[in-house]
C-alpha positions in Angstrom: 0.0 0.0 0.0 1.1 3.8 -1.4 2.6 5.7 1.8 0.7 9.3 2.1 2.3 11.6 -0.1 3.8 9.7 -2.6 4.2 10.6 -6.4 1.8 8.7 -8.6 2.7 5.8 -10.1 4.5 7.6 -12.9 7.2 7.8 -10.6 9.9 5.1 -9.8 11.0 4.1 -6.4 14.6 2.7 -6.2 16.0 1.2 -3.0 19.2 3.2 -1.4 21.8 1.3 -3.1 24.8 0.2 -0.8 27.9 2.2 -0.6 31.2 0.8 -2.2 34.4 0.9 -0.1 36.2 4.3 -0.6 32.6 6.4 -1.4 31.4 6.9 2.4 30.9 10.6 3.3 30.6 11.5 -0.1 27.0 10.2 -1.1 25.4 8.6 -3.3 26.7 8.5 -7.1 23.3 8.1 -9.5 23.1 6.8 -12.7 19.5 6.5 -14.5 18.9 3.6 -17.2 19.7 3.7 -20.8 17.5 5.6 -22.7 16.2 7.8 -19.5 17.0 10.5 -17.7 16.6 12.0 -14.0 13.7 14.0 -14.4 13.1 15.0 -10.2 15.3 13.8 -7.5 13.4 13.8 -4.4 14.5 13.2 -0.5 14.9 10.5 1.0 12.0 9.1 3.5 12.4 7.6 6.8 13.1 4.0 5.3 15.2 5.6 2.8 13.6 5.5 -0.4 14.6 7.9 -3.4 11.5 9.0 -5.3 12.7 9.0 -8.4 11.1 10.5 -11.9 12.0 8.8 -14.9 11.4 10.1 -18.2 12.5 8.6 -21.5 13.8 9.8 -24.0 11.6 9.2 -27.1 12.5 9.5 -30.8 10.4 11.7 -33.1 7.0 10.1 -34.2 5.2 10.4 -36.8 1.7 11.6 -35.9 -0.6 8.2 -36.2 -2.8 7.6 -39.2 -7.1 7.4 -38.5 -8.0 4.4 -37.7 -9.8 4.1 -41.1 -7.0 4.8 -43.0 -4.9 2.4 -41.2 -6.1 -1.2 -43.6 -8.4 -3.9 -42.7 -9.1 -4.7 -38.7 -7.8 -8.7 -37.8 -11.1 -10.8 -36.7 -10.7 -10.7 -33.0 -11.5 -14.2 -32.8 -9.5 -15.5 -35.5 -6.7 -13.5 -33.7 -7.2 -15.3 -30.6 -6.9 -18.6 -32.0 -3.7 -18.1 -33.3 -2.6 -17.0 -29.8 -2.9 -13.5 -30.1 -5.0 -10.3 -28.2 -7.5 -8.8 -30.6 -6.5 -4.9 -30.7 -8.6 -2.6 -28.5 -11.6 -1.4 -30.1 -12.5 -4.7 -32.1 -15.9 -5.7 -32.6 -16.9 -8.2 -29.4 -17.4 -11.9 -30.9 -19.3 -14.9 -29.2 -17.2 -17.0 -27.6 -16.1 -20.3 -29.1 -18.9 -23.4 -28.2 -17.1 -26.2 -27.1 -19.2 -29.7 -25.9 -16.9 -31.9 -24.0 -18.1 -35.4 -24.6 -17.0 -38.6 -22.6 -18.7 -41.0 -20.2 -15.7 -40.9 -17.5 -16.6 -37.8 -15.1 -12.9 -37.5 -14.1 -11.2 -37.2 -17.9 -14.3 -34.5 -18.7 -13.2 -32.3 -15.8 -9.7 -32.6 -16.7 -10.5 -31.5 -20.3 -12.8 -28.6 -19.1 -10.1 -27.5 -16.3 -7.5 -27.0 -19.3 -9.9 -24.9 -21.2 -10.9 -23.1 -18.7 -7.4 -21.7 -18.4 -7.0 -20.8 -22.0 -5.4 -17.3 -21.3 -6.2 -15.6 -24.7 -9.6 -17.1 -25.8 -12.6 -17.5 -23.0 -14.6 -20.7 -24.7 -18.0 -21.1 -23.8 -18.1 -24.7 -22.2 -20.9 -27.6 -22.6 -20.2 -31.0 -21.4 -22.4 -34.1 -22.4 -21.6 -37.7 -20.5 -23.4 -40.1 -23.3 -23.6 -39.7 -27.3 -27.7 -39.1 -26.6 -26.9 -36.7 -24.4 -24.5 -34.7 -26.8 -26.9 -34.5 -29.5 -29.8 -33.1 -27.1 -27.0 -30.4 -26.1 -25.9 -30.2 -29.6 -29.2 -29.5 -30.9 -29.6 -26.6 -28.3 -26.3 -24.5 -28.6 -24.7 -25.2 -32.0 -20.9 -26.2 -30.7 -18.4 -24.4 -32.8 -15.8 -27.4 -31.7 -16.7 -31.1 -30.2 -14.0 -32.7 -28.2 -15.1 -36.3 -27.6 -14.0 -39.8 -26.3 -13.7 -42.6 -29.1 -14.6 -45.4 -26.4 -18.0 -44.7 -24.3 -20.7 -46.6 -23.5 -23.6 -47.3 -25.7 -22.2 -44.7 -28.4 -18.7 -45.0 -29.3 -17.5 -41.8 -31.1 -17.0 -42.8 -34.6 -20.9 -43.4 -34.5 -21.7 -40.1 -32.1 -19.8 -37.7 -35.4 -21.8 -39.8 -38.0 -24.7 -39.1 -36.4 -23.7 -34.8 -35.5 -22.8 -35.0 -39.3 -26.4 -36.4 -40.0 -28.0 -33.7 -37.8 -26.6 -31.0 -39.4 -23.2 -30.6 -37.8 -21.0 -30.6 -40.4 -19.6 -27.5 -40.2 -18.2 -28.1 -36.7 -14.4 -28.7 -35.5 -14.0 -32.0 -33.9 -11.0 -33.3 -32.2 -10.7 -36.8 -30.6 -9.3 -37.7 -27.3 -8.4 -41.6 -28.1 -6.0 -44.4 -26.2 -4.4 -45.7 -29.1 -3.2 -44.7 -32.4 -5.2 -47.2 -34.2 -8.3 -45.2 -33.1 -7.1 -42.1 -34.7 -6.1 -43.7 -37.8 -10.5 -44.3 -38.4 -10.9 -41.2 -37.0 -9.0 -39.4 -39.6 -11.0 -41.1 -42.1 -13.7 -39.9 -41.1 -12.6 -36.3 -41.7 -11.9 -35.1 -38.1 -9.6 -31.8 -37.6 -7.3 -33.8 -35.2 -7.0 -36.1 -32.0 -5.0 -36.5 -28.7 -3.8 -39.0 -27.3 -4.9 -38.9 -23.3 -1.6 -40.4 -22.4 -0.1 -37.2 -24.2 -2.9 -34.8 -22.7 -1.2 -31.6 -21.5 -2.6 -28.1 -21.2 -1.1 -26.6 -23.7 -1.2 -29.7 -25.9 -4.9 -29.5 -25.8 -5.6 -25.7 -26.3 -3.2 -25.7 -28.9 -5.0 -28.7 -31.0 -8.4 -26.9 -29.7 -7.4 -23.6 -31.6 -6.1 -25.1 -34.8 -9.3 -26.8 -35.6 -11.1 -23.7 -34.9 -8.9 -22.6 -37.8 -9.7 -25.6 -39.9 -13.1 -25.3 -39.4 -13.3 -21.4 -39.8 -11.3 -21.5 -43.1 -13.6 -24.3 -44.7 -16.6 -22.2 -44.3 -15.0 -18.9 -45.6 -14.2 -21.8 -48.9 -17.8 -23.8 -49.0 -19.1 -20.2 -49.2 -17.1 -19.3 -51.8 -17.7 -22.1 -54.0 -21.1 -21.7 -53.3 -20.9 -17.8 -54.5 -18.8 -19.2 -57.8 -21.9 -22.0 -58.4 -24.4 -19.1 -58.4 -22.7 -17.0 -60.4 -21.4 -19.5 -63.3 -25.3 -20.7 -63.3 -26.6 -17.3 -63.3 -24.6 -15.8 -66.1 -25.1 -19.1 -68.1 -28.9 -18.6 -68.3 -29.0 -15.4 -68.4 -26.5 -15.7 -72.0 -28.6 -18.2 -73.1 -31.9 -16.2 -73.9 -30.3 -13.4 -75.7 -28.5 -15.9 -77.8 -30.8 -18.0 -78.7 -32.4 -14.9 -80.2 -29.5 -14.2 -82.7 -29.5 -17.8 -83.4 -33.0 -17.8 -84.6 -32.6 -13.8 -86.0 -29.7 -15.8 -88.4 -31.6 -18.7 -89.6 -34.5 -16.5 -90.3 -32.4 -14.3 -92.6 -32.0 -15.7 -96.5 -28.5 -15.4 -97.3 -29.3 -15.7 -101.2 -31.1 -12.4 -100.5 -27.8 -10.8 -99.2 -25.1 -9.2 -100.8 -21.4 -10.4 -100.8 -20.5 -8.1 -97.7 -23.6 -9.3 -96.3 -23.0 -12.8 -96.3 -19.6 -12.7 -94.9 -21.1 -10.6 -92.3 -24.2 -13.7 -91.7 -21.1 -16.3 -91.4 -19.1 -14.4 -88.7 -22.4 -13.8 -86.6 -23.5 -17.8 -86.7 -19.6 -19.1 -86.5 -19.7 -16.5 -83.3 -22.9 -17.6 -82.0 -21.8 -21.1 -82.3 -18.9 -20.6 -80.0 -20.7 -18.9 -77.8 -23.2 -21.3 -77.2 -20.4 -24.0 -77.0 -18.9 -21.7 -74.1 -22.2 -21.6 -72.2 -22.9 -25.4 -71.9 -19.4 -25.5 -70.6 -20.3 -23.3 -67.8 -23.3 -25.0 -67.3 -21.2 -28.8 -67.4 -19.1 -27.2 -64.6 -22.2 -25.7 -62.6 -23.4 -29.2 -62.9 -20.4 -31.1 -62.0 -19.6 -28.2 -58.9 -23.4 -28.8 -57.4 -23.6 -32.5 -57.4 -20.0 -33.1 -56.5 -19.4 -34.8 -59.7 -21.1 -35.2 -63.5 -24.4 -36.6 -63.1 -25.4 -39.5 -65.5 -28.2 -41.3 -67.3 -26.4 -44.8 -68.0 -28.2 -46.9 -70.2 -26.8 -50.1 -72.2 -25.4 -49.8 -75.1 -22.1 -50.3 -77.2 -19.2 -47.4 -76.9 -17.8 -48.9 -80.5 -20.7 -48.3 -82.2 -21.2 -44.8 -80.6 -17.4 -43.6 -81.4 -18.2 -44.5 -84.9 -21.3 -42.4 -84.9 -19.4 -39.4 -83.2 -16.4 -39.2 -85.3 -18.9 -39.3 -88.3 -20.2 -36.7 -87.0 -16.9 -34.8 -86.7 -16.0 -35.9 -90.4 -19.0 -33.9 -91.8 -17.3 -30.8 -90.0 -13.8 -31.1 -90.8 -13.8 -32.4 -94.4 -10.2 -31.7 -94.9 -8.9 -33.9 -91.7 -8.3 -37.4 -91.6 -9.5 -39.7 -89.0 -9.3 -43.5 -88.9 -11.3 -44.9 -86.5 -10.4 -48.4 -85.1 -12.5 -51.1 -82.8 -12.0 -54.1 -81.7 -13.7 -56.4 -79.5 -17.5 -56.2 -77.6 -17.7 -52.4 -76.5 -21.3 -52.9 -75.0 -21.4 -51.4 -71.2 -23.6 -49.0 -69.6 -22.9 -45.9 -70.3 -24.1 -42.1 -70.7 -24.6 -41.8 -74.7 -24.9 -37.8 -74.4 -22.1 -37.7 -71.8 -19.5 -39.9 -73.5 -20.3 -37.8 -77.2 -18.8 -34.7 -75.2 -15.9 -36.4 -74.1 -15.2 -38.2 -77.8 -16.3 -34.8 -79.4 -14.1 -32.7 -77.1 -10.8 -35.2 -77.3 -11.3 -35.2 -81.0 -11.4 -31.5 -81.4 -8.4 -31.0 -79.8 -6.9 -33.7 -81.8 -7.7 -31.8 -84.9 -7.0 -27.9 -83.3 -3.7 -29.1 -82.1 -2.3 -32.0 -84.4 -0.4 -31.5 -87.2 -2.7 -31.0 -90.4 -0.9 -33.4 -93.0 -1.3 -36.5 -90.3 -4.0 -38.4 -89.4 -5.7 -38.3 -86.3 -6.2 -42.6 -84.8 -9.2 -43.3 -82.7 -9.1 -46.5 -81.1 -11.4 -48.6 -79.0 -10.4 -51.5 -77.7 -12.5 -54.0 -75.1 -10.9 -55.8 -72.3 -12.9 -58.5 -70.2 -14.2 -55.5 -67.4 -12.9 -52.3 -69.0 -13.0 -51.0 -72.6 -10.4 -48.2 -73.6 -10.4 -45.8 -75.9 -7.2 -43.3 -77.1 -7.1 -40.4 -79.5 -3.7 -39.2 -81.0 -2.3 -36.8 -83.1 0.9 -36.1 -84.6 2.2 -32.4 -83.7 4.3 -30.4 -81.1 4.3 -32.3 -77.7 2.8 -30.9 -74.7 5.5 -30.0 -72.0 6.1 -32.6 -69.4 5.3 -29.6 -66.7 2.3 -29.2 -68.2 0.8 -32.2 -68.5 -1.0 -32.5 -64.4 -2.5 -29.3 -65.2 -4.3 -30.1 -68.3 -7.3 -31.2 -66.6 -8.1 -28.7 -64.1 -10.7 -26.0 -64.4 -9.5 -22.8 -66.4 -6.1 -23.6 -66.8 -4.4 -23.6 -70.3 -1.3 -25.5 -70.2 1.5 -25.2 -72.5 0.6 -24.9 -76.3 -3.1 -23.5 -75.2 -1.7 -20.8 -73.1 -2.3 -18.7 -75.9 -5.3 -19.9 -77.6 -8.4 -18.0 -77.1 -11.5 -20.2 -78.8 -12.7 -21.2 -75.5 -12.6 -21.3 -71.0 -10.1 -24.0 -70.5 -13.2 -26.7 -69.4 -13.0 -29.2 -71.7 -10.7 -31.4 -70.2 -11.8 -30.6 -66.9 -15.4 -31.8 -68.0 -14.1 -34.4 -69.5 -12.3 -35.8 -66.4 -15.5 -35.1 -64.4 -17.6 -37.1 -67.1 -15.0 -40.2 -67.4 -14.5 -40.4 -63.4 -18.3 -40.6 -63.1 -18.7 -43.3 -65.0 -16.0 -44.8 -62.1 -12.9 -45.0 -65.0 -9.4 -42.9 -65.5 -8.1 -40.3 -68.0 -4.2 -39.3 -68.7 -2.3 -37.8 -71.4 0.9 -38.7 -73.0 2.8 -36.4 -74.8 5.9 -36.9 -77.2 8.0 -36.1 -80.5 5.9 -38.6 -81.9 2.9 -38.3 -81.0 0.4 -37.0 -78.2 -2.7 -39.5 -76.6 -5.5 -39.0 -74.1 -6.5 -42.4 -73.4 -10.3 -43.0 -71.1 -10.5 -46.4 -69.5 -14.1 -46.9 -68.8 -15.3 -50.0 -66.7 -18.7 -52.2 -68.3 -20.3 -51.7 -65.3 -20.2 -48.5 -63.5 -19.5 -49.3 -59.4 -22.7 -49.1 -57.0 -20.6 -45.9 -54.7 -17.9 -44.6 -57.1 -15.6 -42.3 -54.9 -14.2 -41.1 -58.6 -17.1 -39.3 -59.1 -17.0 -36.7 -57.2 -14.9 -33.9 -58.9 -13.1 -31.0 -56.6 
């Protein structure tokens, strides 16, 4: 407690220092810290303390920006996860919902006592002693993280997540607190943010797994909403291009080009080669509004024979391009179930790249070619190889990759669709790419699988 009379606390006391040998009788020598100065020396009280001022020496500042001007604020809470005090003057946040989930009384306390003692983030705390239990509590306050026990009674945890995930939970952080590492091997299957080991469970070890799957969590809803934003807008602007096109499609058919004048026809050709394109563009953006909303390309399989329908196709293509050639080449029983519509894309779309990027004076080979499960089919082309680095990029979305970097007749989808179409049907596409020559080959199985993990399509 202050003595009466005392200089506020912007004053420093200093304890009388003892005298060296050789300095008695000629007082005390004084020397203030580095960067300060001895503002006020005051005298000495009856215990003899030295009230001492300090006042440092400051450089020049520059006089501080508004707080507008100053960039974007931190989210406080996001701030506090990564261990750090939200600045003064941040928006106030809800604090984190954690439910505490295990049927032993002594391990819950233990977990709640460590995050009770968090010293940057206050969590709002729910505990729960049975799976029924947790989702009654669940169902009340929305956790923002679960922390639960893989062995309890009547619910172990690997069923208590499928059944949060069922109820709407999928959004949440979960961390596991296991007793083996097996346990956390199904765990991570199952898509959990992380586990602990209670024979490893420390204090710090906890918050610190507690906060990064906050994170996790808070970083895959700032991406689901994203994508979700992307979806909307690819469908919306693919609709609303659709009308107005279909109008200049019909205005050009309705027009009679022996009516026309030279300048006039050219003029008719550009507008329906344009259109065309156009139209080509906006079923791509539908494709991959399609492919992004059901998590893959959906399908209508029906049974029929892919040897017979590549024939068709690149008939088809022929009757476009009369100055290519293109051998087509089947053996064996190509008969399956398979997407007719789905599979012309992906033989229309490998074929016109064959004939945009293959060398004019060679053919281009399309061959089919039935195993005893699988039947595979490969287009190739003679012309300048596609670079080794680019070839794991060809099939992503809006990406043009070595010689299409500078081609401009289309998004960069094809292949992406194409990938999306071939893995729904449960098979694989690559590319191989030489002097010689450069093949996309499409293994497709007879029979698609029941559960095809392939088809869904990031």
């Amino acid at each position: 407690m202050a003595s009466p009379g005392l200089p506020g606390p912007q004053h420093a006391r200093h304890r009388r220092p003892r005298a060296a040998p050789g300095d008695q009788g000629r007082g005390l020598r004084l020397q203030a810290p580095p960067g300060r100065r001895l503002h006020h020396l005051g005298q000495p009280d009856r215990r003899g303390v030295l009230l001492l001022q300090l006042r440092q020496r400051l450089p020049h500042q520059a006089p501080r920006l508004p707080r507008d001007a100053r960039g974007p604020q931190r989210d406080p809470r996001l701030l506090a996860h990564q261990g750090r005090r939200a600045p003064r003057g941040s928006p106030v946040t809800a604090k984190p919902r954690v439910l505490v989930v295990d049927d032993s009384f002594d391990d819950r306390q233990v977990v709640v006592r460590y995050l009770r003692r968090a010293p940057l983030t206050e969590y709002e705390i729910h505990e729960a002693s049975s799976g029924a239990e947790a989702l009654r509590i669940a169902a009340e306050v929305r956790p923002d993280v679960f922390v639960v026990d893989n062995h309890m009674g009547e619910m172990s945890g690997v069923n208590l997540l499928s059944e949060l995930r069922d109820a709407g939970h999928r959004d949440a952080a979960v961390v596991v607190l296991t007793g083996s590492g097996g346990d956390a091997r199904a765990f991570l299957a199952q898509g959990i943010d992380d586990f602990v080991q209670k024979d490893e469970l420390t204090q710090s070890y906890l918050l610190r797994v507690v906060s990064n799957a906050l994170i996790k969590a808070s970083l895959r809803a700032q991406l689901a909403e994203r994508h979700a934003f992307e979806e909307r807008l690819i469908d919306m602007v693919a609709h609303d291009l659709r009308s107005p096109l279909n109008s200049i499609v019909f205005a050009t058919q309705m027009l009679d080009a022996d009516r026309l004048s030279d300048d006039g026809k050219k003029c008719l050709t550009t507008v329906q080669r344009s259109a065309n394109r156009m139209s080509r563009i906006i079923e791509q953006l539908l494709d991959l509004a399609r492919v992004r909303h059901a998590q893959g390309y959906p399908l209508q399989a029906e049974d029929l024979d892919l040897c017979e329908l590549v024939s068709t196709v690149v008939e088809d293509v022929r009757i476009s391009h009369t100055k290519r050639e293109i051998e087509v080449v089947c053996q064996g029983d190509g008969s399956g179930q398979y997407d007719a519509t789905a599979l012309t894309q992906v033989i229309t779309n490998l074929v016109g790249n064959a004939i945009r990027y293959g060398d004019p004076s060679q053919p281009i080979t399309v061959r089919a070619d039935a195993g005893d499960d699988t039947v595979a089919l490969r287009v190739s082309n003679a012309g300048p190889p596609i670079p080794p680095e680019s070839l794991t990029r060809l099939f992503r979305p809006f990406e043009r990759a070595g010689r299409e970097k500078n081609d401009r007749k289309g998004l960069g989808l094809g292949l992406y669709i194409v990938m999306a179409i071939v893995q729904a049907h449960g098979g694989e596409v690559h590319a191989e790419s030489d002097t010689a020559a450069t093949t996309f080959t499409v293994t497709l199985p007879r029979r698609r699988p029941m559960n095809p993990e392939a088809g869904s399509v990031a």
